[in-house]
C-alpha positions as CSV (number, residue, x, y, z in Angstrom):
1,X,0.0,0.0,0.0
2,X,1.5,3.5,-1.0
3,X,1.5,6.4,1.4
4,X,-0.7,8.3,-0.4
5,X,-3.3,5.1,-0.2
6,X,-3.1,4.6,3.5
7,X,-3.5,8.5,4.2
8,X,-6.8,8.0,2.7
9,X,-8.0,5.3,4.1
10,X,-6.7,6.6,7.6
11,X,-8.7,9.8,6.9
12,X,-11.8,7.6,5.9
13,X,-11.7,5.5,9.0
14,X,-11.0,8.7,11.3
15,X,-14.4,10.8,9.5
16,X,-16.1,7.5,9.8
17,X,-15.0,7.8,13.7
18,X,-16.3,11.2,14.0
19,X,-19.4,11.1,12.6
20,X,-20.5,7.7,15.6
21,X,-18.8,9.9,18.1
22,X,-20.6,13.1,17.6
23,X,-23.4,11.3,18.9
24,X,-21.7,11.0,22.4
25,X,-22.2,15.6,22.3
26,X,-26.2,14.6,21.3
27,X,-26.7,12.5,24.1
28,X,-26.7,14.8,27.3
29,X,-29.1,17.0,25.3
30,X,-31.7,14.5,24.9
31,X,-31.3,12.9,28.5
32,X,-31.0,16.6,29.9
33,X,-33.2,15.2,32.7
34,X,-30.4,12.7,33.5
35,X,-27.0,12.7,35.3
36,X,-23.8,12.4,34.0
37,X,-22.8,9.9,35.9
38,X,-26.3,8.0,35.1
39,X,-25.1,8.8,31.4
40,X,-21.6,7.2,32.1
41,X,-22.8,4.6,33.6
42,X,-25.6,2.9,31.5
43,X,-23.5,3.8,28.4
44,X,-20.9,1.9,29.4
45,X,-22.5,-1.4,31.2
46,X,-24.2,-1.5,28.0
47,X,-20.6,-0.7,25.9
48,X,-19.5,-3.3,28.3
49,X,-22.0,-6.2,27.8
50,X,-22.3,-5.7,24.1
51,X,-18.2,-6.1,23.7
52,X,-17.9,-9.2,25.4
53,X,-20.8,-10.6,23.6
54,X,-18.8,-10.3,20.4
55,X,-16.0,-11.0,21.9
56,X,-16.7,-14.2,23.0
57,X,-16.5,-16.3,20.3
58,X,-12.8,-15.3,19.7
59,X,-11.6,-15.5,23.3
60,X,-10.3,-19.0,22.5
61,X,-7.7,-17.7,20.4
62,X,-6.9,-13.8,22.4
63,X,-6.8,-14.8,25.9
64,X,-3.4,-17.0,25.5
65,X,-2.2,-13.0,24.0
66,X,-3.4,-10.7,26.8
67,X,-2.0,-11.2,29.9
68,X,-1.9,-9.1,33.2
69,X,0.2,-5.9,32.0
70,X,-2.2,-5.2,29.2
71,X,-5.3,-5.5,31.7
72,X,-3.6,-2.9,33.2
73,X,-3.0,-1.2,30.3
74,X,-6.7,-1.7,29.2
75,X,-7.6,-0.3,32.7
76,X,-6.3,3.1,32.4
77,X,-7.4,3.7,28.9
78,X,-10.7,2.6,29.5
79,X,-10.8,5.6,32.5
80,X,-9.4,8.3,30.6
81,X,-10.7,8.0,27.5
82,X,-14.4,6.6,28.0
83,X,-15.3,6.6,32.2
84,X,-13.9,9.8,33.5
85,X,-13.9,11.7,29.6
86,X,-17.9,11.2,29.4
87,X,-18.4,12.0,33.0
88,X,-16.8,15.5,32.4
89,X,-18.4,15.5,28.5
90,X,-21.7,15.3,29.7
91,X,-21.9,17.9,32.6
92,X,-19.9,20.3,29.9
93,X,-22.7,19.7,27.3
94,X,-25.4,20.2,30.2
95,X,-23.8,23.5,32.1
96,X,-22.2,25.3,28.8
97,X,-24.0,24.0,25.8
98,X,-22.9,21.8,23.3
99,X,-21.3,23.9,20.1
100,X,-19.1,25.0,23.1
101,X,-18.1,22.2,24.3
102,X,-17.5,20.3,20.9
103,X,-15.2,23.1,19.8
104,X,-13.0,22.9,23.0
105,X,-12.9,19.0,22.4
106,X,-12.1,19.8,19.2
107,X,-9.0,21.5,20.2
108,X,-7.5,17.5,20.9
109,X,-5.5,18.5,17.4
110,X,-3.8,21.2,18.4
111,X,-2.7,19.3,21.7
112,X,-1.7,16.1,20.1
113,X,0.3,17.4,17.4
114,X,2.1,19.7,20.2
115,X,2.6,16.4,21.8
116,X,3.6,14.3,18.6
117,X,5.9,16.5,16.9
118,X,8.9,14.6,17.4
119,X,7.8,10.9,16.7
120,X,8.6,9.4,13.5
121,X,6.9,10.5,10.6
122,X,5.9,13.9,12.1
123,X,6.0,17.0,10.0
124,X,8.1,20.0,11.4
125,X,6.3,22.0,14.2
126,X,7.1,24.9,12.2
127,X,5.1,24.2,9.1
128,X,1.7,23.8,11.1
129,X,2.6,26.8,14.0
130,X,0.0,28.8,11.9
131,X,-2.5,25.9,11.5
132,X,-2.8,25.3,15.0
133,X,-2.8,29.0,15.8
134,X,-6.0,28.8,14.0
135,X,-7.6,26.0,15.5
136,X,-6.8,27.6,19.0
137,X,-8.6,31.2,17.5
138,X,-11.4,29.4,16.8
139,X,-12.1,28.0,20.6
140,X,-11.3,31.2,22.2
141,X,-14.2,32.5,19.4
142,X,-17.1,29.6,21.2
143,X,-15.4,30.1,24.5
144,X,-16.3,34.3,24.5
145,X,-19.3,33.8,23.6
146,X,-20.2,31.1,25.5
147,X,-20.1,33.0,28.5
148,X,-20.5,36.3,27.6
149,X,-24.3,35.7,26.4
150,X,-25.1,34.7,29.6
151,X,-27.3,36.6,32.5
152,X,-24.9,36.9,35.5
153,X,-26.2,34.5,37.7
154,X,-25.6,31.4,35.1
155,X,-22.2,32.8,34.1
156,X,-20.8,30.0,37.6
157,X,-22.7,27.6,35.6
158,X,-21.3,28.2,32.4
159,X,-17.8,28.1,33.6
160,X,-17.9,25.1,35.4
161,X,-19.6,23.5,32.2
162,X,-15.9,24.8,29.9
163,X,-13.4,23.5,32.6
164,X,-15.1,20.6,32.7
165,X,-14.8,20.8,28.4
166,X,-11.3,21.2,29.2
167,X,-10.9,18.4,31.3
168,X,-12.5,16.1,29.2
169,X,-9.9,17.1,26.6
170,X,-7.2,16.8,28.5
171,X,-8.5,13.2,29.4
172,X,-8.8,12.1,25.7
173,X,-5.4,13.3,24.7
174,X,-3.8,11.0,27.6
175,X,-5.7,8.1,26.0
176,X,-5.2,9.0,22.5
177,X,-1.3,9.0,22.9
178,X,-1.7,6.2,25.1
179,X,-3.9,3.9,23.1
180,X,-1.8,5.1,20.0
181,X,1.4,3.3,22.0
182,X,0.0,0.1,22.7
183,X,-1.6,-0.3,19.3
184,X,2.1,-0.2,18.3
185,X,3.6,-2.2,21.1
186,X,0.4,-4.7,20.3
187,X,0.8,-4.6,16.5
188,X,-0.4,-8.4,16.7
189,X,-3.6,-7.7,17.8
190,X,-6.6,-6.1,15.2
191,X,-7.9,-2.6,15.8
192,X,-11.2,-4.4,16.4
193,X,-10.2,-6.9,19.0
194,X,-8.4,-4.3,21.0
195,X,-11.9,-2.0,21.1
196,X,-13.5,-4.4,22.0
197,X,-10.8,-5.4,24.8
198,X,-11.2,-1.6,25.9
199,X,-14.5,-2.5,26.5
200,X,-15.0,-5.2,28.0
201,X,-12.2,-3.5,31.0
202,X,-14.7,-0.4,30.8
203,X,-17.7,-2.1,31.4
204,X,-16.2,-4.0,34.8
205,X,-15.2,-0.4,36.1
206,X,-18.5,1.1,35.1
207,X,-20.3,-1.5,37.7
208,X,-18.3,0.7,40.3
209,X,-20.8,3.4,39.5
210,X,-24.1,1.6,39.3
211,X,-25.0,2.5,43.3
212,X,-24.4,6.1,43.2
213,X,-25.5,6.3,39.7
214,X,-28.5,4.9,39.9
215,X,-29.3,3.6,43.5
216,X,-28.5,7.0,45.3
217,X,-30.3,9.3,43.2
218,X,-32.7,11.3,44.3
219,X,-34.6,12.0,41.0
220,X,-38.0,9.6,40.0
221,X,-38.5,9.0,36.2
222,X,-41.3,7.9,34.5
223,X,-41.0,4.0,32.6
224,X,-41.4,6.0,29.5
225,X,-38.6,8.2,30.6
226,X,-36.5,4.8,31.6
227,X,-36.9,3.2,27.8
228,X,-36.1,6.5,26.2
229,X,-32.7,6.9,28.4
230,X,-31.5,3.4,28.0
231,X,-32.5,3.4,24.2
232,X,-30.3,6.1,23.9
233,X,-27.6,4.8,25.5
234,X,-27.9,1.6,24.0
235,X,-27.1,3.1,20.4
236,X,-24.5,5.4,22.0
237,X,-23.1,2.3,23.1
238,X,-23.1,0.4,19.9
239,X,-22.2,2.7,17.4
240,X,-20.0,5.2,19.2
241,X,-18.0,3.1,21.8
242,X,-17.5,-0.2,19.9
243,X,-18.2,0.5,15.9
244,X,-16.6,4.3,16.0
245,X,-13.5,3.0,18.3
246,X,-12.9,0.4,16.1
247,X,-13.7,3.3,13.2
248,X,-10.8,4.9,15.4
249,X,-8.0,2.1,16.1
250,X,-7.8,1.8,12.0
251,X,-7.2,5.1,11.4
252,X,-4.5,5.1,14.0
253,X,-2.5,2.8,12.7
254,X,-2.9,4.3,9.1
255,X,-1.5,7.8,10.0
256,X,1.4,9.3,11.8
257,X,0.2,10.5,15.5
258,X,0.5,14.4,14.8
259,X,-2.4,13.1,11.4
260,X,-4.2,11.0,13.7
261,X,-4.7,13.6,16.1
262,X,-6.2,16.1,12.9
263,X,-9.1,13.3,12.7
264,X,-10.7,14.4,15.9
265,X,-12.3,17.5,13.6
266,X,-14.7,15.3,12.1
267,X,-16.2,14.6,15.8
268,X,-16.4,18.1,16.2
269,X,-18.1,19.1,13.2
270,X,-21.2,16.1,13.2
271,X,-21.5,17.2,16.7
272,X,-21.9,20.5,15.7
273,X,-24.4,19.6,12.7
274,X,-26.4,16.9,14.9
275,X,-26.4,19.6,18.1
276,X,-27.6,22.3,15.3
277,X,-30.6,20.2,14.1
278,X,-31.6,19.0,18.0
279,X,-31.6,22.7,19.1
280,X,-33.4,23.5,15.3
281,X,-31.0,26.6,15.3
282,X,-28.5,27.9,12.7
283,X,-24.9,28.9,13.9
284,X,-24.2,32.4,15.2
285,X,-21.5,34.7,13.2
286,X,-19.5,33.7,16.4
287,X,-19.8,30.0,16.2
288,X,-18.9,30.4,12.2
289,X,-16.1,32.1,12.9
290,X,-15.2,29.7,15.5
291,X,-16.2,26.6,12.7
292,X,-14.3,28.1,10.2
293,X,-11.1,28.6,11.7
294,X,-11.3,25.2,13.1
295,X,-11.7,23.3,9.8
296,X,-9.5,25.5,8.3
297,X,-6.8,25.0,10.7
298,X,-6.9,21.4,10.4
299,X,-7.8,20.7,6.3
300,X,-4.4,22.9,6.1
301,X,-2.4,20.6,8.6
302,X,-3.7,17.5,6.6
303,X,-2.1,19.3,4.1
304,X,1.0,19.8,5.5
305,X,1.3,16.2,5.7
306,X,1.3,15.0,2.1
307,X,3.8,13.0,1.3
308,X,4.8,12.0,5.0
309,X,4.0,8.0,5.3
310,X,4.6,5.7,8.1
311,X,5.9,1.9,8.4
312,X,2.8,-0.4,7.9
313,X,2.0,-1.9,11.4
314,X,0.0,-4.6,9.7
C-alpha cells in the first residue's frame, strides 16, 4: 500500500469515527433530565455487555495473548478516554452548551500534534505553528461567547460546564497517545479486538458506578422516561463506543500521530451539525467564525502532511 493510499484510508476511517462519536455531544441533550454519571454509567455497562458478547466467540484464540500488563493497560485507557472523559463531557454539554463544548474537544489536534511533533513521521512543528494558531482562535471565538451571552447568575454555571470541556480534553489526549502506543507495542492484535478489549475493562469499572449512579439518586423517572434513556444509551453504546473506536483504532495505525490527532475534527463538526438540528438553530457569526477557523486549521495541517507515510504496522 502507498503512502498516499493509507493516508486515505486513515482519513476515511478517522471521519467514519467522528461522525459515531458526535453522537456522544447529542446525548446529554436528549437525556438533559439525567446525570452524567447516570449517562456514564448505562453507556458503558451496556458498551461493556455488548463487547464481550462479540468477543466471546474469539476469546479461544486472544486470551493466550493478553495477559496481566495489558489488563492494566486496558484499565487506564478505559478511564481516561471513556469513564472519567464522558463524565466530564456530559456535565460540559449540560452547564455550557454543546457547540461550546464540541469546539473545545475539538482542540485535541492542536494538543496532540504539540505532543507528537517529534515521533517518527511527524512533519516540522514549524510548518503547522500557523494551523494550530488557527484552531486555538477558533475555541477562544465559542469560548467568549459562551459566557458572555449569559445573564450573570448562570455565568458560575457556564464556567464550570468549559473547565469541565477542558478536562475532558485533557482526558482524551492522555488516551489517544496512550492507546496510540500500545496499538504499536500490540501490532499483533486487530484494531477491532483491542476495542472491544477496551471494552470489556470499561464495562467492569462502570459497575463501580451503578450504586451512586442509579441507587443514590434522588430524581423519580417515568417508565417512559426509563426506555427512552437506555434506548439512547444503548445506540450510543453500539455505534460510538464499539463501531466508532474500532472506526478509530484503523485510522490510528494508518496515519502518523501528529495526522491521527487532525481526525478528531470530524467529531467536532457532526457534533456540531447533529447539536444544530436537536436545538433547530442555525450557527451564530460567532460560532462560524469559530467553525471556520477550526476546519480550516486542520484541512491545512492535513495538508502539511502529504507526502509524510509511516511503516505499515499490519
Amino acid at each position: 500500500m502507498t503512502a498516499r493510499q493509507r493516508t486515505l484510508l486513515g482519513v476515511g476511517n478517522g471521519a467514519a469515527a467522528g461522525a459515531l462519536w458526535g453522537l456522544v455531544f447529542l446525548a446529554p441533550q436528549l437525556l438533559a433530565d439525567f446525570s452524567a454519571m447516570q449517562l456514564a454509567a448505562s453507556r458503558y455497562l451496556v458498551y461493556g455487555l455488548i463487547a464481550a458478547l462479540w468477543l466471546a466467540p474469539t476469546w479461544r484464540r486472544l486470551r493466550g495473548r493478553v495477559h496481566g500488563r495489558e489488563w492494566r493497560a486496558l484499565a487506564w485507557l478505559s478511564l481516561l478516554g471513556n469513564i472519567v472523559y464522558y463524565l466530564l463531557l456530559a456535565s460540559a454539554v449540560q452547564w455550557a452548551g454543546g457547540a461550546a463544548t464540541s469546539l473545545i474537544v475539538g482542540l485535541l489536534p492542536v494538543v496532540v500534534t504539540l505532543v507528537g511533533a517529534r515521533r517518527a513521521g511527524a512533519v516540522p512543528l514549524a510548518r503547522l505553528l500557523l494551523p494550530l494558531g488557527l484552531c486555538l482562535a477558533g475555541v477562544v471565538l465559542v469560548g467568549a461567547q459562551a459566557v458572555g451571552q449569559d445573564a450573570p447568575g448562570e455565568r458560575a454555571t457556564t464556567i464550570a460546564g468549559l473547565l469541565c470541556a477542558f478536562g475532558a480534553l485533557a482526558s482524551w489526549t492522555a488516551y489517544s497517545l496512550y492507546n496510540t502506543l500500545w496499538l504499536e507495542r500490540r501490532a499483533d492484535l486487530s484494531g477491532h479486538d483491542w476495542s472491544l478489549l477496551t471494552g470489556v475493562a470499561t464495562g467492569a469499572l462502570s459497575l463501580l458506578m451503578v450504586v451512586p449512579a442509579f441507587l443514590l439518586a434522588g430524581q423519580a423517572h417515568a417508565p417512559a422516561d426509563w426506555l427512552r434513556f437506555w434506548g439512547v444509551a444503548t445506540a450510543v453504546a453500539l455505534l460510538a463506543s464499539v463501531v466508532g473506536n474500532g472506526f478509530w483504532n484503523r485510522a490510528s495505525r494508518l496515519l502518523p500521530l501528529t495526522l491521527a490527532g487532525q481526525m478528531i475534527v470530524f467529531e467536532t463538526v457532526f457534533a456540531l451539525l447533529y447539536g444544530f438540528a436537536w436545538e433547530r438553530r442555525l450557527p451564530t457569526g460567532l460560532e462560524l467564525a469559530a467553525i471556520g477557523c477550526l476546519i480550516t486549521g486542520v484541512l491545512w495541517c492535513v495538508r502539511a502532511h502529504r507526502g509524510h507515510g509511516v511503516a505499515p504496522h499490519e
